[in-house]
C-alpha positions in Angstrom: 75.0 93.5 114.6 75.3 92.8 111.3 77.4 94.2 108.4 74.5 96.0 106.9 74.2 97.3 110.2 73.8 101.4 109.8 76.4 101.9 113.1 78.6 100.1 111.3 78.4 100.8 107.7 78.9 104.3 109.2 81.9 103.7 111.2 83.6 101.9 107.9 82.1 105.3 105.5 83.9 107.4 108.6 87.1 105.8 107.9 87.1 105.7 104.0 86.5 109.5 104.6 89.4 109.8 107.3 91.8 107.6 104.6 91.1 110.2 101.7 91.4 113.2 103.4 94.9 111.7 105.3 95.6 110.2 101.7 94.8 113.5 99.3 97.0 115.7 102.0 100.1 113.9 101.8 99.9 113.7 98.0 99.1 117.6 97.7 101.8 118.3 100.3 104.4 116.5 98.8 103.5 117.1 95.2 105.1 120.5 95.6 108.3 119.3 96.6 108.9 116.9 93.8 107.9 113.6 96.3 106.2 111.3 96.5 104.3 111.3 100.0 106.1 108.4 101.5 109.1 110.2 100.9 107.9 113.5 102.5 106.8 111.0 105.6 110.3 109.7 105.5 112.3 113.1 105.7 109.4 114.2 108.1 110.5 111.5 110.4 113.7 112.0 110.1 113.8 115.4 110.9 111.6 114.7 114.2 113.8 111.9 115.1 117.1 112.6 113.8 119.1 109.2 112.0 117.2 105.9 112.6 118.0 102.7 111.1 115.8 101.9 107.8 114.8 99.0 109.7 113.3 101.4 112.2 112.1 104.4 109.6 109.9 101.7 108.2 108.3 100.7 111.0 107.5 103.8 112.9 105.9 104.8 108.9 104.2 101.2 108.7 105.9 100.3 106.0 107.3 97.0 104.7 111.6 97.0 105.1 111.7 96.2 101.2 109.6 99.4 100.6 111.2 101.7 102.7 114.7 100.0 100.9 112.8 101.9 97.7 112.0 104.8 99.5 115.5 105.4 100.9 117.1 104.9 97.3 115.2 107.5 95.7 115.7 110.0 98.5 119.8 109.3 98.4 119.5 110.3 94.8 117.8 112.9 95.2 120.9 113.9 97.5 118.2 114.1 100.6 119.7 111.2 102.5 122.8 109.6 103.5 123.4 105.7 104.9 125.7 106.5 107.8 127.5 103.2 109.3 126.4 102.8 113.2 129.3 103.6 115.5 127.7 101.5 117.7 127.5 98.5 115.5 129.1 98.8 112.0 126.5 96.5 110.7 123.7 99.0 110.5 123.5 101.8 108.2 121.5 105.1 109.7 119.6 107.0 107.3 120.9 110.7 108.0 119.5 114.1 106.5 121.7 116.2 104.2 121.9 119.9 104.3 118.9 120.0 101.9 117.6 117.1 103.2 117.6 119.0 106.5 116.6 122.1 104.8 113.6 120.5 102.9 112.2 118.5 106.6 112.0 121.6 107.9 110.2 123.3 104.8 107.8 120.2 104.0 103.8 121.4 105.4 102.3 118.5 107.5 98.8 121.0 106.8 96.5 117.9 108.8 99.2 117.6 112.0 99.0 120.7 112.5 95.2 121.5 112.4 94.8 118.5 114.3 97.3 119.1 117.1 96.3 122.7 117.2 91.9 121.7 117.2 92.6 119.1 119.7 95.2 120.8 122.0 91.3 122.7 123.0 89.3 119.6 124.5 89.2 118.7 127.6 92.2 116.0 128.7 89.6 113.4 129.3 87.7 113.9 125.5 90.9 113.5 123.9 92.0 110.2 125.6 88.6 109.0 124.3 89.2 109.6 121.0 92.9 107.7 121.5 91.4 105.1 123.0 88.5 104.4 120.5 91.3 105.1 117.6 93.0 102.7 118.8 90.6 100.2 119.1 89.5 100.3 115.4 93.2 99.8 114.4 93.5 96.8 116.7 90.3 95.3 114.8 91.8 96.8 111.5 95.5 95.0 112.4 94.0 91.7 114.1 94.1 88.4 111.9 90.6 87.2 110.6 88.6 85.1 113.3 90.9 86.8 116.4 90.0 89.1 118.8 92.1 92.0 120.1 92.5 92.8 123.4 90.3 95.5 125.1 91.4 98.0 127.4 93.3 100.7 127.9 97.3 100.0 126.8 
């Protein structure tokens, strides 16, 4: 196969398609908050996962450290946020919801989670490790240096 391939111009058209539809979402949802849609993926997480480290906000959101720094700036301004010191080590600040923080988590629409969750929750258990699996896959190939393979199977 080849790169002018149909299977696989159509597999890369599928996820230019997938990356607009995920991309034009977050920016609608957040738009009406006032953020910026890695900051409504931020207070998202945060309000799944209660206070994590920003070492560990950025990557669960695959985000560079120095981007999520920016990230968590704007949202502390905004009053969203709070660094919290560790009580288990000092060191480490955890990024903690406010009251509107806490308020605005719970308010922010995740409209493509939601249809997802609820359109997949109907397949059959089998179909939807498929789908998982072949996910999965293409963001191994996606993530995996030039010239090096990833490894197949199931994780």
């Amino acid at each position: 196969m080849t790169r002018n391939d149909p299977e696989i111009q159509a597999i890369v058209a599928a996820i230019r398609r997938l990356y607009r539809i995920v991309y034009h979402d977050a920016v609608h949802a957040s738009r009406g908050h006032g953020l910026t849609s890695s900051q409504s993926a931020a207070l998202r997480m945060l309000f799944k996962t209660g206070p994590l480290s920003s070492a560990e906000l950025s990557r669960r959101l695959h985000v560079t450290p120095s981007n999520m720094t920016g990230v968590i700036d704007r949202l502390e301004k905004k009053r969203l946020v709070d660094r919290v010191p560790d009580r288990a080590d000092r060191r480490i600040a955890l990024i903690t919801l406010t009251d509107v923080g806490l308020k605005l988590g719970r308010d922010l629409p995740d409209p493509i989670e939601n249809k997802l969750a609820s359109r997949l929750d109907n397949l059959d258990p089998e179909e939807i490790r498929e789908y998982r699996l072949a996910i999965e896959r293409i963001l191994d190939l996606i993530e995996e240096p030039e010239g090096r393979s990833a490894p197949a199977g199931d994780p």
